[in-house]
N, C-alpha and C positions, 0 to 999 in steps of 0.2 A: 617154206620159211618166209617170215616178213621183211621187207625191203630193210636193212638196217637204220637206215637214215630215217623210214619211219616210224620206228621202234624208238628211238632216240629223242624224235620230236614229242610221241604221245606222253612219255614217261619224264619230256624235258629236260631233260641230259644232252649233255655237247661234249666231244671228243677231248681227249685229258692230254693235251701238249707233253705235260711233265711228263706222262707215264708213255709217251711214242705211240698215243693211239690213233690208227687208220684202220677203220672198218671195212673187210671183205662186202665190197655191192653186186660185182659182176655175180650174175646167177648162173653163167658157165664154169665159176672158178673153183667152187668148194667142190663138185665131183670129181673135177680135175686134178686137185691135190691130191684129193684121198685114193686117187688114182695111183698119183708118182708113188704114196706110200704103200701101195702095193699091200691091202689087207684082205684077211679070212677074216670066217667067226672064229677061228682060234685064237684071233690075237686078239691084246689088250692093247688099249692106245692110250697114253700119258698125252693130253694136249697142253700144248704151255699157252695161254691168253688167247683163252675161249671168248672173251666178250659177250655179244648177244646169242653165242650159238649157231650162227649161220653155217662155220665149217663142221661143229660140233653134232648137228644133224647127219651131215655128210658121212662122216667119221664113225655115227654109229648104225645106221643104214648098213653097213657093212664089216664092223669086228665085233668081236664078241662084247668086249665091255671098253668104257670112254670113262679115261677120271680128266675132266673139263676141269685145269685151275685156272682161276682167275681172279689175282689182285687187286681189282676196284669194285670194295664194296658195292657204292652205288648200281653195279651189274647186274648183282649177282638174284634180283628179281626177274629179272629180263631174263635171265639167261635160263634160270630154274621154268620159267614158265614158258620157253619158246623148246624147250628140251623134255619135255614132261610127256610127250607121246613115245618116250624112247626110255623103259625101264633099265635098260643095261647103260646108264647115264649116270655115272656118281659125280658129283661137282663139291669141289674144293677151293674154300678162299684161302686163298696165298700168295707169299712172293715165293716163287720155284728156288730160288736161289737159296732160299732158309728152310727147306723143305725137304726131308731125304726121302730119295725113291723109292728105296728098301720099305718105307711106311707106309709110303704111298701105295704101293703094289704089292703088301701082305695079303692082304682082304681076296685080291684076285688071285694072285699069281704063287702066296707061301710066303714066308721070313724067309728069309738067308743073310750069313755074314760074313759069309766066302767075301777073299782079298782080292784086291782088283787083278785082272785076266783071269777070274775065278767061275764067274758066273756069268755069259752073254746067254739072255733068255730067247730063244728064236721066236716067241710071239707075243713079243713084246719090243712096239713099237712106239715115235715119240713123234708129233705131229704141232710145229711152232710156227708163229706169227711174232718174229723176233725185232724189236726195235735194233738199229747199229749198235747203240750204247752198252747194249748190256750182250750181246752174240755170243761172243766170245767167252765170256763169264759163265754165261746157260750151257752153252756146248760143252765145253771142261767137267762144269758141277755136273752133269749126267753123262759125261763117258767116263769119267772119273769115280763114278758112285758103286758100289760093291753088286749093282747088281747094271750091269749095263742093256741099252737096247741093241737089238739084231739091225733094227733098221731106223731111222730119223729121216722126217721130212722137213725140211725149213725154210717159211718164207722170210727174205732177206733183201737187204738193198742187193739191185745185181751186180751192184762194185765191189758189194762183199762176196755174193757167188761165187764172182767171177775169182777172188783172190781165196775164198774154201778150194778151188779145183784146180788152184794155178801148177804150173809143174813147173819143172827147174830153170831157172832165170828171168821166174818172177815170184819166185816164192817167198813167205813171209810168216812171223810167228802166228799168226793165225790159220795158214794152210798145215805148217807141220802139227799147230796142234789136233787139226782136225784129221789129216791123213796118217798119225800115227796111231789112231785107233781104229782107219774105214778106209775105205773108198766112197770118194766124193765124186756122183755128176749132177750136172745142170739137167734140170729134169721140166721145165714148164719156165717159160719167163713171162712176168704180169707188167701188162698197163700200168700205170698210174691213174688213168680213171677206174683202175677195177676196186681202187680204195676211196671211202671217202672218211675225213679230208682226202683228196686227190697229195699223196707225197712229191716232194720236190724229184724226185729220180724215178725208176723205174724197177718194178722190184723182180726175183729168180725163186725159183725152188730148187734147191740143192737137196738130194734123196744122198743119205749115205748110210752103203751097207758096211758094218760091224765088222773087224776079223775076231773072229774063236782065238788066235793067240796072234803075240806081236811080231811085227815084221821083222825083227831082230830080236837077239838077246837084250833083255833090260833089268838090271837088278834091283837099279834105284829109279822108280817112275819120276822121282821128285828130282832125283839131282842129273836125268836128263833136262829137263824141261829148263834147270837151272844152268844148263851149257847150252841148249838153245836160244834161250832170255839173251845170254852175254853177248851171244853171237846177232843176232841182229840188233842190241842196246843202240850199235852205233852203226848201221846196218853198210853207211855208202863205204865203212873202213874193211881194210883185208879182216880175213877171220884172227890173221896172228896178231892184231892190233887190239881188236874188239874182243875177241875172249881172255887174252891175255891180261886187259888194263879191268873190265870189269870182275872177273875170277880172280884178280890180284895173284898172275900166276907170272913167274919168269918168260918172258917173252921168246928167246932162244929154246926154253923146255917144250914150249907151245909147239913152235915149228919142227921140234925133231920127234915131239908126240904124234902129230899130224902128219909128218911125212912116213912114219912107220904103216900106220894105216894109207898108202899112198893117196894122201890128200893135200893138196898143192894149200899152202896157210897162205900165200897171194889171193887165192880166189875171195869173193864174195858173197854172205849168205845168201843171196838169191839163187844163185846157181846151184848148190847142195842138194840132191836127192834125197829121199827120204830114208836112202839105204847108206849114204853118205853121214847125212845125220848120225846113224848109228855106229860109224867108222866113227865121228866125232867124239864120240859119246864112250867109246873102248880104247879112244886113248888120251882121253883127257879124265875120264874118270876115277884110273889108279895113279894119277899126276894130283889129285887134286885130294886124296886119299891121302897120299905122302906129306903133299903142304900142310894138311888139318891134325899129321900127325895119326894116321889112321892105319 
């Protein structure tokens, strides 16, 4: 593959602030990745912000098939012609976020409309180069999506890494969203010269494998996630402060819900386990049922 930096120069293109772009240069780093993600030829790989292709070679050297999206137009010559010795390469311009999987991955993988914890595809992998701003949005929209992956690699600030794998007493709505559908570890940590522009921090690859079902009972995916939101809105308050004034729920109801499930309403959301969460979540959710008149 071509140096990126000179791929940018020939074609006269410069790296897009707005859209959080930092081009993979280290030439140890893209087999590295496609390492952490741990692919066959059976798998299919969704890459989110393919660029000029650097990883996107990587990625298909080794699965069966690579759908490369990538939202800046201006790319997307670069990227078709630096990828074009690789026929199992389909490239898509898009923003991932406005994009359903399910459509993305008929062509390879079949339709389905199976409901979410319906369908985790085992080779069907998701392989990202995530700016901070948008992480958290990308992760949800595809674990979230009716058809989810088995496995996700993703490079990230490693403050964000480190806060995907935090465990109890520093955890945050970004770890529980991401450890309530996987197992997250740190799988590779990058330089900052392995990018260019070189970013202000230093970036992690977080590998996270998928569970086949949840780590708890869930009935309502949406109105968990809506008693986790409340619970960290105000994150430094106890849980009976913070879930109670954002859920607009009786305060005293709060604490005798939570202590049923023996969960001290004193503590604070960092400290909640992932299996605590789901104590949260069975006894504020027929409390909240009652309020809505349900």
């Amino acid at each position: 593959m071509s140096d990126p930096r000179e791929l940018l120069g020939r074609h006269d293109l410069r790296p897009r602030k707005s859209l959080g772009q930092n081009f993979l240069v280290d030439p140890t780093a893209p087999a590295r990745i496609a390492d952490c993600a741990g692919l066959t030829t059976d798998d299919t790989v969704l890459e989110v912000g393919a660029g000029v292709g650097t990883l996107t070679a990587a990625l298909a050297s080794r699965a069966g098939a690579v759908i490369a999206v990538e939202t800046d137009l201006a790319l997307l010559d670069v990227l078709s012609a630096e990828t074009a010795a690789f026929p199992n390469v389909r490239i898509v311009h898009g923003d991932i976020l406005l994009l359903d999987p399910v459509t993305l991955l008929s062509a390879e993988l079949g339709n389905s409309a199976r409901p979410l914890w319906g369908l985790r595809l085992p080779h069907y992998h998701v392989v990202a180069n995530l700016p901070y701003y948008i992480t958290n949005a990308v992760v949800r929209h595809l674990l979230e999506a009716r058809v989810r992956p088995a496995y996700m690699a993703l490079t990230v600030q490693r403050e964000v890494a480190e806060r995907i794998v935090a465990q109890p007493g520093g955890m945050s709505l970004l770890a529980v969203s991401v450890q309530f559908y996987g197992r997250p570890e740190l799988c590779l940590r990058l330089r900052r010269g392995a990018f260019f522009p070189p970013p202000k921090v230093e970036s992690a690859v977080v590998r996270i494998a998928t569970y086949e079902k949840p780590l708890f009972p869930v009935e309502d995916v949406r109105r968990f996630f809506q008693i986790v939101r409340a619970g960290f809105a105000q994150r430094r308050k106890q849980l009976r402060n913070s879930l109670s004034a954002d859920l607009a729920l009786d305060p005293q109801a709060v604490v005798e819900a939570l202590r049923r499930q023996d969960i001290d309403s004193t503590r604070r959301p960092e400290t909640l386990s992932m299996k605590e969460w789901g104590q949260v979540y069975a006894g504020l959710g027929p409390l909240m049922n009652r309020a809505e008149g349900g």
